[in-house]
FITOR-919143 format. One line per 10 residues: number of its first residue (from 1); their letters; for each residue x, y, z of N, C-alpha, C. Coordinates in steps of 0.05 Angstrom, whole numbers, plus 32768, in hexadecimal, padded with zeros to 4 digits. Atoms other than C-alpha are relative to their C-alpha. Example, Ala and Ser with C-alpha at 12.3 -4.5 7.8 and 13.67 -1.06 7.14 Angstrom:
<recs>
1 = AS = 8012:7FE8:8000:80F6:7FA6:809C:8012:8018:8000; 7FF0:7FE8:7FFF:8111:7FEB:808F:7FF1:8016:800E
</recs>
This chain:
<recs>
1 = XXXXXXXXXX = 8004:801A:7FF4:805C:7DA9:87C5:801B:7FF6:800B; 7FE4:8009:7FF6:8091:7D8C:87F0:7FFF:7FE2:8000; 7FFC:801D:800D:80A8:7D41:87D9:8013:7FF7:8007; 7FEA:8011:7FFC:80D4:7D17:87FC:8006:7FDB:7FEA; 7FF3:8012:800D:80F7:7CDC:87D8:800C:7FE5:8009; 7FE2:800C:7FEF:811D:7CA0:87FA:8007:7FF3:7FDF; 7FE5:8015:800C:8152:7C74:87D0:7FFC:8014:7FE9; 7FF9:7FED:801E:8166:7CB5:87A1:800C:7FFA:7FE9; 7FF0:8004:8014:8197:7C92:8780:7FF8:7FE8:7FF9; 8002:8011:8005:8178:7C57:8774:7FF0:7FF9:7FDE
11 = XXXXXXXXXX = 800C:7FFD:8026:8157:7C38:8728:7FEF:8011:8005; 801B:7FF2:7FFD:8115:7C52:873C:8008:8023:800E; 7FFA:7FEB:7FF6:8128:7C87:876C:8009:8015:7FF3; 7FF2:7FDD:800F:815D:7CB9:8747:7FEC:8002:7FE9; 800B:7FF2:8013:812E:7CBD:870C:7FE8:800D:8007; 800E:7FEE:7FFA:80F5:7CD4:8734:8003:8014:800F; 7FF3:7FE7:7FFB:8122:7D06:8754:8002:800D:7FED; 8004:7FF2:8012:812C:7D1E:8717:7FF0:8004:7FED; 8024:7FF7:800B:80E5:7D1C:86F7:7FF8:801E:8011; 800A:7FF1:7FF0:80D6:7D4B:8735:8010:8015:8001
21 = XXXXXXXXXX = 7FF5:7FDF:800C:810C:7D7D:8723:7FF8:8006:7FFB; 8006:7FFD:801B:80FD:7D7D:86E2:7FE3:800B:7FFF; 8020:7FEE:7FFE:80B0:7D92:86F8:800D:8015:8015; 7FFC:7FE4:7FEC:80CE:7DCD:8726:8005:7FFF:801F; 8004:7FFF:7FE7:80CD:7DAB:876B:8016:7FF0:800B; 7FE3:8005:7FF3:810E:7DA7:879B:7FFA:7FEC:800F; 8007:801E:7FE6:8100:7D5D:87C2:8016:7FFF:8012; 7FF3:8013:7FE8:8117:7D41:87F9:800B:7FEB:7FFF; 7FF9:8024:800A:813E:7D04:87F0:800E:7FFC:801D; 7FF8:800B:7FE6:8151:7CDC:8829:8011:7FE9:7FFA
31 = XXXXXXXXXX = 7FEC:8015:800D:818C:7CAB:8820:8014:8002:801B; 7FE6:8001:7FEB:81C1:7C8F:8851:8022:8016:7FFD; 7FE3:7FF3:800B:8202:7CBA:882C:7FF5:800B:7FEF; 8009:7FF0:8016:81E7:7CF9:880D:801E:8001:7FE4; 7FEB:7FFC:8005:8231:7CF2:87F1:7FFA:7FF5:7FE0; 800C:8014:801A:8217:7CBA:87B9:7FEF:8017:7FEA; 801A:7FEE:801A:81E6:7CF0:8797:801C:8014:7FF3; 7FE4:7FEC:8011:820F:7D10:875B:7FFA:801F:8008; 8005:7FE3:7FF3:821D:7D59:8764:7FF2:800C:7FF0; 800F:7FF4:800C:81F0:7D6C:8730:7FDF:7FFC:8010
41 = XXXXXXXXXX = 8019:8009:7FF5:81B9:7D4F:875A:8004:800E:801A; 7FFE:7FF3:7FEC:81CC:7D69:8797:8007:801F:8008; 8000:7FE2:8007:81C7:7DB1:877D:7FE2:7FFD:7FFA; 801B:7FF7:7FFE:8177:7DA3:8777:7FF4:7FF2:8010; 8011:8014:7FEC:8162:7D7C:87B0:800D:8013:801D; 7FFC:7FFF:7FEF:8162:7D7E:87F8:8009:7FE7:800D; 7FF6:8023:7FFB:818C:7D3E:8816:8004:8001:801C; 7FFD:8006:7FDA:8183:7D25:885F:8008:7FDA:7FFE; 7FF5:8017:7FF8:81A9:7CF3:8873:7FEC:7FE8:8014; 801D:800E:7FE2:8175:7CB1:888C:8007:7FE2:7FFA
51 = XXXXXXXXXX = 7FFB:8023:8010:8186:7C67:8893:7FD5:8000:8009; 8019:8007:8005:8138:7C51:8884:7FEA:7FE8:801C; 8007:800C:7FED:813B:7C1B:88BB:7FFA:8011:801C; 8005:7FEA:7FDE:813C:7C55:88F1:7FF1:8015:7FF6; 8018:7FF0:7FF8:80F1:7C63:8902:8006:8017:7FFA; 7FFE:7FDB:8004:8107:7CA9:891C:800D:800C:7FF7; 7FF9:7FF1:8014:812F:7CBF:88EF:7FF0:8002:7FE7; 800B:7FFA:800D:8104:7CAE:88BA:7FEA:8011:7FFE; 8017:7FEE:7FFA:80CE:7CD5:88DD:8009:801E:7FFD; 7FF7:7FE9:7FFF:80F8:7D0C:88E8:8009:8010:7FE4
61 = XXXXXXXXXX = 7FF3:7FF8:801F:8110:7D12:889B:7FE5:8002:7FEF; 8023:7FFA:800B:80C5:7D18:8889:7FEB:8014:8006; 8014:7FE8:7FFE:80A9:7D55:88AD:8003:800E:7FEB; 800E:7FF1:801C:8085:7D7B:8887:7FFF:7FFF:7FE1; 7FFB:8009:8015:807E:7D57:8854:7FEA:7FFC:7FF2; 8019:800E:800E:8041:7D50:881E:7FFB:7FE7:7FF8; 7FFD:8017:8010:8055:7D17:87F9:801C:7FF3:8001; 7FE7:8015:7FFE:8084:7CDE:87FD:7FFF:7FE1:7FF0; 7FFB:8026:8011:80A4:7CA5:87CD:800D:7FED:800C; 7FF5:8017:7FEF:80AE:7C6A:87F5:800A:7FEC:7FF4
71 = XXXXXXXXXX = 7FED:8013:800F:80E1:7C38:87DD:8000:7FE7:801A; 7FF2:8012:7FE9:80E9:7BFD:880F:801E:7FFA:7FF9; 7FE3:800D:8002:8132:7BF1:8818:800B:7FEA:8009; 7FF9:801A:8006:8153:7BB3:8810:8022:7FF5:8009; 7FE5:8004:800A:819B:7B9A:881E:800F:7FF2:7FF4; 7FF0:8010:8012:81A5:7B68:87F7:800F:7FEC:8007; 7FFE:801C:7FED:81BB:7B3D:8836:7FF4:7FF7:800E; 8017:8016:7FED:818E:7B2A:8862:7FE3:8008:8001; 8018:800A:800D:8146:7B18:8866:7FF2:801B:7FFB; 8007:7FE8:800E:8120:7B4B:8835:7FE4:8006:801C
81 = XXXXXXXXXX = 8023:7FFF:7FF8:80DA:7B42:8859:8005:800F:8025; 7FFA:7FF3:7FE6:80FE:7B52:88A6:8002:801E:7FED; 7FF6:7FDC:800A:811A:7B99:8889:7FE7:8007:7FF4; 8012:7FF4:800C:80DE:7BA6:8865:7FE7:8004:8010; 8014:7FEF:7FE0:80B3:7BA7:88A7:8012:800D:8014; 7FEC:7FF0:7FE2:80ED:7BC6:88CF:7FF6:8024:7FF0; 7FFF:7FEA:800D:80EB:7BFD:8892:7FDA:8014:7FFE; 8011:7FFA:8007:809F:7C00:888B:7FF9:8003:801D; 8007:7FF9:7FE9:8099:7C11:88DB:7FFE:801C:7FF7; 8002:7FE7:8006:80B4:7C4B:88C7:7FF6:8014:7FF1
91 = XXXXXXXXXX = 8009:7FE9:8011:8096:7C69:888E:7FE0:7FFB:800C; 801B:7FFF:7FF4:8050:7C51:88B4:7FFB:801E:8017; 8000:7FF0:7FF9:8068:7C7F:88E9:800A:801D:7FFF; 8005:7FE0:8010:807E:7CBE:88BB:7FE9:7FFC:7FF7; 801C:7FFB:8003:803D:7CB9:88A0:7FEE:8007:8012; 8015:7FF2:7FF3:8018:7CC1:88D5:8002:8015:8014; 8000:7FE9:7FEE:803B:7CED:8904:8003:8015:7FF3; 800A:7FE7:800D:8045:7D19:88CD:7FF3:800E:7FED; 8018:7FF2:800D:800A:7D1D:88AA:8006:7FFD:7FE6; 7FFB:7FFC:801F:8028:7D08:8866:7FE9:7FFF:7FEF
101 = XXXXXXXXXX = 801D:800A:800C:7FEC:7D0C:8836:7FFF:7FEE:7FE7; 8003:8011:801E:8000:7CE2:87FC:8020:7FEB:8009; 7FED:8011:8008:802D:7CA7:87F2:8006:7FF7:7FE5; 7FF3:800B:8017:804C:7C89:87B7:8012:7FE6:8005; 7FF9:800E:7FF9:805C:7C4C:87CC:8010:7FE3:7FDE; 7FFA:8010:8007:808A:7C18:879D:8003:7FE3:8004; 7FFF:801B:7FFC:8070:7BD4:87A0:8005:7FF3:7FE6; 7FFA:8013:801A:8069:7B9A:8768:7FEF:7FF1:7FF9; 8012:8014:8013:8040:7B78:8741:8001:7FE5:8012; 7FED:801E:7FF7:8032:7B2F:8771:7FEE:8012:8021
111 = XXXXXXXXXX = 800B:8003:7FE6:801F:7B58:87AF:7FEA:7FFF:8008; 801B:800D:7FFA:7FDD:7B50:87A6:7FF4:7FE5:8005; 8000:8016:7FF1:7FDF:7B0E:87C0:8007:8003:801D; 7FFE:7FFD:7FE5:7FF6:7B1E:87FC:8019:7FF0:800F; 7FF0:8016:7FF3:801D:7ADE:880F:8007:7FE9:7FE9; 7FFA:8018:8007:8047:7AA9:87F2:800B:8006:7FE2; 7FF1:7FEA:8014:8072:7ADE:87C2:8016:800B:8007; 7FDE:7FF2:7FF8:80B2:7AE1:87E4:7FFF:801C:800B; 8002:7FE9:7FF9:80C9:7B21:87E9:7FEB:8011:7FFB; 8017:7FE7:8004:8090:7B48:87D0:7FEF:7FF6:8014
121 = XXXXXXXXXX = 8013:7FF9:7FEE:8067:7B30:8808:8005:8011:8015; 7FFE:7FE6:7FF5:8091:7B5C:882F:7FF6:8024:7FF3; 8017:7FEA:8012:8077:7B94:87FD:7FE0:8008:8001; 801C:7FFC:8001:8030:7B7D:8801:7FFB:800E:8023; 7FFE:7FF0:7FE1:8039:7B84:8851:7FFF:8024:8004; 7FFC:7FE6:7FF4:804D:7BCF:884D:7FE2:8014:7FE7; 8019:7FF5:8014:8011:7BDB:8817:7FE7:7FFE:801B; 8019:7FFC:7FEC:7FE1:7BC8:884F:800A:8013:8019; 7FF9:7FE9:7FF2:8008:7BF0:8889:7FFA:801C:7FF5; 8007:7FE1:8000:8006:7C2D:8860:7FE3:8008:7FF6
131 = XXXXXXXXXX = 8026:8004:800D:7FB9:7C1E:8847:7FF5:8009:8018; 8004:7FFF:7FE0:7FB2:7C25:889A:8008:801A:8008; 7FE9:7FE4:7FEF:7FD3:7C69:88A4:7FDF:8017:7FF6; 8018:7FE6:8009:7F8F:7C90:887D:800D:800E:7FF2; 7FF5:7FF4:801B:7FC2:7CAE:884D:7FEC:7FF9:7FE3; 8003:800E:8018:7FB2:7CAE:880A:801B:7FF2:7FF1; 7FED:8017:8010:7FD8:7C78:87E4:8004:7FFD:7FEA; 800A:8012:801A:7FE7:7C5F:87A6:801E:7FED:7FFF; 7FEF:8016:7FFE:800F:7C1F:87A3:800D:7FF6:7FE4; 7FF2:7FFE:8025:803D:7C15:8761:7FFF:7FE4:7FF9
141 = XXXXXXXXXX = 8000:8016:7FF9:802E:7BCD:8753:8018:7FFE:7FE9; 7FE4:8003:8018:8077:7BC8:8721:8005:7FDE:7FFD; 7FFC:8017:8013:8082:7B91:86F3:8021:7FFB:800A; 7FE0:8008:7FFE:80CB:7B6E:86EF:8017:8012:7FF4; 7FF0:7FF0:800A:80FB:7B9E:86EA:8016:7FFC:7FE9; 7FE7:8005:8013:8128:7BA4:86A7:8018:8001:8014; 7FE5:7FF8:7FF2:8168:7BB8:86DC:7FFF:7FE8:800E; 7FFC:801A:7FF0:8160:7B75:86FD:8018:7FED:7FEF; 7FE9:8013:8015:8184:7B5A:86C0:8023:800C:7FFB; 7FDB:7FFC:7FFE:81C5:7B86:86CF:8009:7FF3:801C
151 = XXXXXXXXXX = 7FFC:8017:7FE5:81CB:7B4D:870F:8003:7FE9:7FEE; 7FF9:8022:8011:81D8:7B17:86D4:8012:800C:7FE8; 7FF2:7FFD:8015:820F:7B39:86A3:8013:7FF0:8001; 7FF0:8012:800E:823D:7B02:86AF:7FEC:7FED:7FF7; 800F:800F:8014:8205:7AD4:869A:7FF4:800C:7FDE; 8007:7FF5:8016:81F1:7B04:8663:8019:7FF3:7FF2; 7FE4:7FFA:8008:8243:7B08:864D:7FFF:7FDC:7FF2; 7FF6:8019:800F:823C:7AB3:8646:7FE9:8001:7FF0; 801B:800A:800C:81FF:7AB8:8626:7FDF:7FEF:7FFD; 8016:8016:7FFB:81CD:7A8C:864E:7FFE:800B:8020
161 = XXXXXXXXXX = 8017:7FF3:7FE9:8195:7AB3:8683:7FF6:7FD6:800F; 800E:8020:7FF8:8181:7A74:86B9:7FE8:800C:8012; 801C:8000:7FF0:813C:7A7A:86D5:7FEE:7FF6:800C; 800F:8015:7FFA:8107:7A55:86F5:7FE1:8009:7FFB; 8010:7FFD:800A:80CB:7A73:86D6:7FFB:7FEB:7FDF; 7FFB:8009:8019:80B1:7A4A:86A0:8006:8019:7FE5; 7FFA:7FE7:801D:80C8:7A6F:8655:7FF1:800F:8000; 800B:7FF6:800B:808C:7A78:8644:7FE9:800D:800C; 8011:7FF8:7FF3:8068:7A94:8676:7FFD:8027:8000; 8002:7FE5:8003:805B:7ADD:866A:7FF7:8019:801A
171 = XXXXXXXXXX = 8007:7FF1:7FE7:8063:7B19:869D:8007:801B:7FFA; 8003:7FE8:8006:8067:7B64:869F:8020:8001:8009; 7FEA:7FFB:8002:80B0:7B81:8690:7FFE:8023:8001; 800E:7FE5:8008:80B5:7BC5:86A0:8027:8014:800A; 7FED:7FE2:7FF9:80EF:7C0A:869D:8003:8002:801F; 7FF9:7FE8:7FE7:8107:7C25:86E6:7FEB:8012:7FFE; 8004:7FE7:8005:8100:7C61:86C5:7FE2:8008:7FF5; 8017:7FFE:8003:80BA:7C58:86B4:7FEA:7FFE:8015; 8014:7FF6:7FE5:80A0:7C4A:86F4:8009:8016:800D; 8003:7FE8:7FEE:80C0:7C88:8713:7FEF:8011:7FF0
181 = XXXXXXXXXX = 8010:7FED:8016:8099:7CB0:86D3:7FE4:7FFD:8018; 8016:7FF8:7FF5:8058:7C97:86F4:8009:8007:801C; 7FE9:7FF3:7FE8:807B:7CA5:8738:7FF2:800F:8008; 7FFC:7FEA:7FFB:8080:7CDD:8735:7FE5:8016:7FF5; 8013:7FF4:800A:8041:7CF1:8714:7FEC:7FFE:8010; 800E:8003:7FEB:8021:7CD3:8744:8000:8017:8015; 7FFB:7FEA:7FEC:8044:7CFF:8779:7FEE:801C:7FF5; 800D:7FE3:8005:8031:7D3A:8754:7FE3:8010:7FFC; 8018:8000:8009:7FE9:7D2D:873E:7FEC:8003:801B; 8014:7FFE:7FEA:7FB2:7D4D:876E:7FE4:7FF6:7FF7
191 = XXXXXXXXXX = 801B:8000:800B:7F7C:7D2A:8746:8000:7FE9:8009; 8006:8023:7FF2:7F7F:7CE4:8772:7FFE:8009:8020; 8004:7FFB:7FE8:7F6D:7CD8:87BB:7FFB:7FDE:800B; 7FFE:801E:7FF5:7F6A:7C99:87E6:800C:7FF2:7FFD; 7FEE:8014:8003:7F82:7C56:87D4:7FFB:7FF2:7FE4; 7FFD:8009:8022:7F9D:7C40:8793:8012:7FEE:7FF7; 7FED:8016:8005:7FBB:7C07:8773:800E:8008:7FE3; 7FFA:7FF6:801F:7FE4:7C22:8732:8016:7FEE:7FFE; 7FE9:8011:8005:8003:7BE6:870B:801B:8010:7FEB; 7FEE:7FF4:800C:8043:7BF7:86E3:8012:7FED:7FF1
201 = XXXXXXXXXX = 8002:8018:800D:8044:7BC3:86B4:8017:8003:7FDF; 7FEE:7FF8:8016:807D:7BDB:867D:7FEB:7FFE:7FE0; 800D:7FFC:8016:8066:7BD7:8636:7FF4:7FE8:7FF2; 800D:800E:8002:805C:7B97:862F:8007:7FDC:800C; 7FFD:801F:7FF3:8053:7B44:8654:8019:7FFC:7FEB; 7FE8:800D:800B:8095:7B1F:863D:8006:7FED:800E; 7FE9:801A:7FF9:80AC:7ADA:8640:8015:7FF9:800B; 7FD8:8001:7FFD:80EB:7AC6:8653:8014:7FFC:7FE8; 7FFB:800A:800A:80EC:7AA4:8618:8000:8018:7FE5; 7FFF:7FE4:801A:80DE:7AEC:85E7:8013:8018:8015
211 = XXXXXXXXXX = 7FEC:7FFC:7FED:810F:7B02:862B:801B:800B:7FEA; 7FE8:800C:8009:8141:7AE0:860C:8010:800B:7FDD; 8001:7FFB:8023:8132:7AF0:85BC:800A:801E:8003; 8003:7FE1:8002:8130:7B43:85C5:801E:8006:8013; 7FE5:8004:8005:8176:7B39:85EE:8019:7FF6:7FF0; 7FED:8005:8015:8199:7B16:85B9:8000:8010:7FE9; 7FF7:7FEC:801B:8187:7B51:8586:800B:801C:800D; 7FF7:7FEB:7FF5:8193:7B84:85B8:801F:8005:7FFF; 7FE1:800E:7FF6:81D2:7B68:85CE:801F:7FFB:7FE8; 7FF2:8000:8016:81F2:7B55:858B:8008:7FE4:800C
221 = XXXXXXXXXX = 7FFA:8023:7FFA:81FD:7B0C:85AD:7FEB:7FEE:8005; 8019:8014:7FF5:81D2:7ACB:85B9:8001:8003:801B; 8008:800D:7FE8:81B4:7AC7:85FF:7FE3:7FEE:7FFA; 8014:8018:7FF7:8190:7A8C:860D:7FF7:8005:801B; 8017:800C:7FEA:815D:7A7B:8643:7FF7:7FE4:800F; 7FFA:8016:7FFC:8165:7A41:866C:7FE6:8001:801D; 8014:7FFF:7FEB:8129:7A29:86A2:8011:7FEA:800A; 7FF6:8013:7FEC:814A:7A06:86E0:7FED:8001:8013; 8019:8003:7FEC:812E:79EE:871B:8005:8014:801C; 7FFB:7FEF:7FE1:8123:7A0F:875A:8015:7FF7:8011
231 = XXXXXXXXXX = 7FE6:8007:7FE4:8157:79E8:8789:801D:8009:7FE7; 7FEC:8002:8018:8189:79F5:8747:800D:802C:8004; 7FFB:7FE2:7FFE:8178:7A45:8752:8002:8008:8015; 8000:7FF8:7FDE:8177:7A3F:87A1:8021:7FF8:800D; 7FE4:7FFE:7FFA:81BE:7A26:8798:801B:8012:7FF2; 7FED:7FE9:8009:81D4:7A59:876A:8001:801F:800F; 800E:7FEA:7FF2:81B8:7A8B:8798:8016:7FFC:8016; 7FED:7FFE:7FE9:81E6:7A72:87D1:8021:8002:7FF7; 7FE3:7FFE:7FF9:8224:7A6D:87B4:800B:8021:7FFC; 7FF5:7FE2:8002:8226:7ABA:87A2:7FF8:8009:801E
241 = XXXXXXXXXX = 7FFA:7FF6:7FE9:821F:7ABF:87ED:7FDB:800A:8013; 8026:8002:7FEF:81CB:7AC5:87FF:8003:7FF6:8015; 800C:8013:7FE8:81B7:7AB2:8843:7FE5:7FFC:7FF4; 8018:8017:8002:817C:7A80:8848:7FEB:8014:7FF9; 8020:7FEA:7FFF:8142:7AB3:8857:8002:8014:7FE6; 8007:7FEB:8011:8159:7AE0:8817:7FF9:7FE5:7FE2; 8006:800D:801B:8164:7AA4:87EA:7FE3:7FF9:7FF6; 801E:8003:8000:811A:7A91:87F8:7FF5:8012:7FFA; 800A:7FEA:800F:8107:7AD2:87EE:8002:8009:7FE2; 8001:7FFB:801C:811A:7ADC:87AD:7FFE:7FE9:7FF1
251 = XXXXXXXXXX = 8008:800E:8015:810B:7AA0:8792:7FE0:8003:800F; 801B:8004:8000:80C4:7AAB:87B2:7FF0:8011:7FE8; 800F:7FFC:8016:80B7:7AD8:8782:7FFD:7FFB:7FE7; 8008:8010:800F:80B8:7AB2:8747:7FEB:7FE6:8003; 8019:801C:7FF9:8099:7A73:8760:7FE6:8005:8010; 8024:7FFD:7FFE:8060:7A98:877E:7FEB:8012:7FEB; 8016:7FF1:8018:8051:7ABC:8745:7FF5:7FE1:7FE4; 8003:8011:8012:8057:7A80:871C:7FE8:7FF0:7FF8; 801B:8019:7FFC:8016:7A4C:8727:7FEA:8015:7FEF; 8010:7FF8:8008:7FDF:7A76:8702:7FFE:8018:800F
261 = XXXXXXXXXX = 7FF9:7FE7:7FF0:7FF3:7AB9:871A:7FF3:8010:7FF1; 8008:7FEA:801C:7FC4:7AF0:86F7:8005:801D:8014; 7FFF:7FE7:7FF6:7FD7:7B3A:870E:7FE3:800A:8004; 8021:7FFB:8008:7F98:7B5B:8728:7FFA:801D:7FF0; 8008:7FF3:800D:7F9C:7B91:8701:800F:7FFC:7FE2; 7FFB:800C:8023:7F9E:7B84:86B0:8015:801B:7FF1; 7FF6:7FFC:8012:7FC6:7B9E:867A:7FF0:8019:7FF4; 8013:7FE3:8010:7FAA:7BE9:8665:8006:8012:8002; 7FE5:7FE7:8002:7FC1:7C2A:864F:8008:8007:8016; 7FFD:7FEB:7FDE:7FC0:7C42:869C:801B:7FEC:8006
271 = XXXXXXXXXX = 7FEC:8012:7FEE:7FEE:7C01:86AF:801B:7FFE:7FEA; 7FF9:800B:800C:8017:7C05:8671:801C:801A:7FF7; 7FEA:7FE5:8001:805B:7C2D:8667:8015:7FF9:7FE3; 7FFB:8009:8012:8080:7C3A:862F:8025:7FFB:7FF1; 7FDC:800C:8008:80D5:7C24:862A:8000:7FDE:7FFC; 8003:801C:8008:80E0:7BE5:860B:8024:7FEE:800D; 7FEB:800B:7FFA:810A:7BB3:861F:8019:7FFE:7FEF; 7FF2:7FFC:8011:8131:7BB5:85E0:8015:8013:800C; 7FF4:7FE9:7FFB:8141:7BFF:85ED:8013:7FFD:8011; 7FFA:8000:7FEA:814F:7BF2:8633:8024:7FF5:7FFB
281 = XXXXXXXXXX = 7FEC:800F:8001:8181:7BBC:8629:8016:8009:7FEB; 7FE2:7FED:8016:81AD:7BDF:85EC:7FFE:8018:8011; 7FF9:7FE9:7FF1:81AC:7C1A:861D:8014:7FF6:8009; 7FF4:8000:7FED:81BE:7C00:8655:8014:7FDD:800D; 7FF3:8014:8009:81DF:7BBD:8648:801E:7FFB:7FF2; 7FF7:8009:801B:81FC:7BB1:860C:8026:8008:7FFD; 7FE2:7FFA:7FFE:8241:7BD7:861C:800F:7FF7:801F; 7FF9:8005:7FE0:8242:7BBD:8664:800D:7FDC:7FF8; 7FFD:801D:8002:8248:7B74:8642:800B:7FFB:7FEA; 7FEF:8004:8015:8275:7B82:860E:8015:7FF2:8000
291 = XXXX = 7FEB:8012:7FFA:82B2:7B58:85FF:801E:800C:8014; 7FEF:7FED:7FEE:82E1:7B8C:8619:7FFC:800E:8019; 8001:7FFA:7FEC:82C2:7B92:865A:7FFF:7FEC:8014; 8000:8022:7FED:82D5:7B69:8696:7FE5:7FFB:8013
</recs>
């Protein structure tokens, strides 16, 4: 089976490169600077150089290809939802000019609304484009990523997370490394066909406010949990340098999940993965926010 990849090195990405070793099969990864992939990785892959916004190159980095894990890419400066239809032109048109027969598409928990979810409605957008191509699909609907929280270690370091979800509102927390598991199982499994919605809902809903608790034992310090308001998080958002259209975006996705938001697919062994946030955070934390690190 031949398996292309984009964002190899990314949370999600390098571990389903390396799930797909680890089953026998040499992928394709597609990344702007094959240079970034360690050299242990780049002794079992195939690496083509592709910025994601360019259509034909993306098309071109996709012949002959069975299966492909689509990542939308992001830059982290300007507006998510433009780049995410500039990006999803293109994997519309590798799909169909070359016949890909499966996708694996990384969306989020939220895009099944469609609208009025910030950035994930750019997500929901490229769920219906590739729903349109006659591929078979399956769409990753992913919970709030644990790695979101290494974007707050100087707030970890003082000890007080600021949010605008209420505490106690409970939502799916989930591993990277657990959605590339289904991933990649996905990719590999010839026992699905058409269009599929597979949530990826970590192990279990979490508060902000049991957030907060399972960091302070992880951690070996208090963090607290503080709910501010939206214009409070739309100006902490600018002074680290956001333009307008991203700040909005990322705070859309909280405040449109917020109002009586139910995911449409529930809580059950299929949606339910198994690294705990605990784990996660004394992994991959706990020495990043030590006193002896600046």
């Amino acid at each position: 089976m031949r398996i292309a990849v984009t964002t190899p090195t990314g949370n999600v990405g390098r571990h389903v490169v390396a799930t797909l070793v680890r089953a026998g099969i040499r992928p394709r990864v597609l990344l702007r600077d094959p240079g970034r992939l360690a050299a242990g990785v780049r002794a079992e892959v195939d690496a083509v150089p592709v910025d994601q916004y360019d259509a034909d190159a993306v098309v071109a980095a996709t012949r002959a290809i069975d299966a492909l894990f689509w990542v939308n890419p992001a830059s982290g400066h300007g507006d998510p939802l433009d780049e995410y239809a500039r990006a999803t032109d293109g994997v519309v048109r590798a799909v169909t000019e070359n016949g890909i027969g499966r996708v694996v598409f990384q969306s989020s928990v939220g895009a099944e609304k469609r609208h009025g979810a910030g950035e994930i409605d750019g997500l929901a957008a490229t769920e219906i484009a590739l729903d349109g191509t006659g591929a078979d699909v399956t769409h990753l609907r992913c919970g709030y990523f644990f790695s979101n929280l290494e974007l707050e270690l100087g707030a970890l370091r003082a000890g007080a997370l600021q949010v605008i979800l209420p505490l106690d509102q409970p939502m799916a927390w989930v591993a990277p490394r657990d959605i590339a598991e289904v991933a990649a199982t996905r990719l590999l499994s010839p026992d699905w066909s058409g269009r599929w919605v597979q949530a990826v809902h970590g192990p279990a809903d979490l508060t902000w406010r049991e957030v907060g608790d399972i960091l302070t034992a992880a951690l070996g310090r208090p963090i607290g949990v503080e709910r501010i308001t939206d214009d409070a998080m739309r100006a902490r958002l600018r002074q680290v340098g956001m333009a307008e259209s991203l700040v909005e975006a990322v705070l859309g996705m909280s405040t449109g999940l917020r109002e009586d938001f139910v995911p449409e697919l529930p809580r059950t062994v299929r949606t339910t993965t198994p690294t705990t946030l605990a784990a996660w955070a004394y992994d991959h934390l706990r020495h990043r926010i030590a006193d002896d690190v600046p």
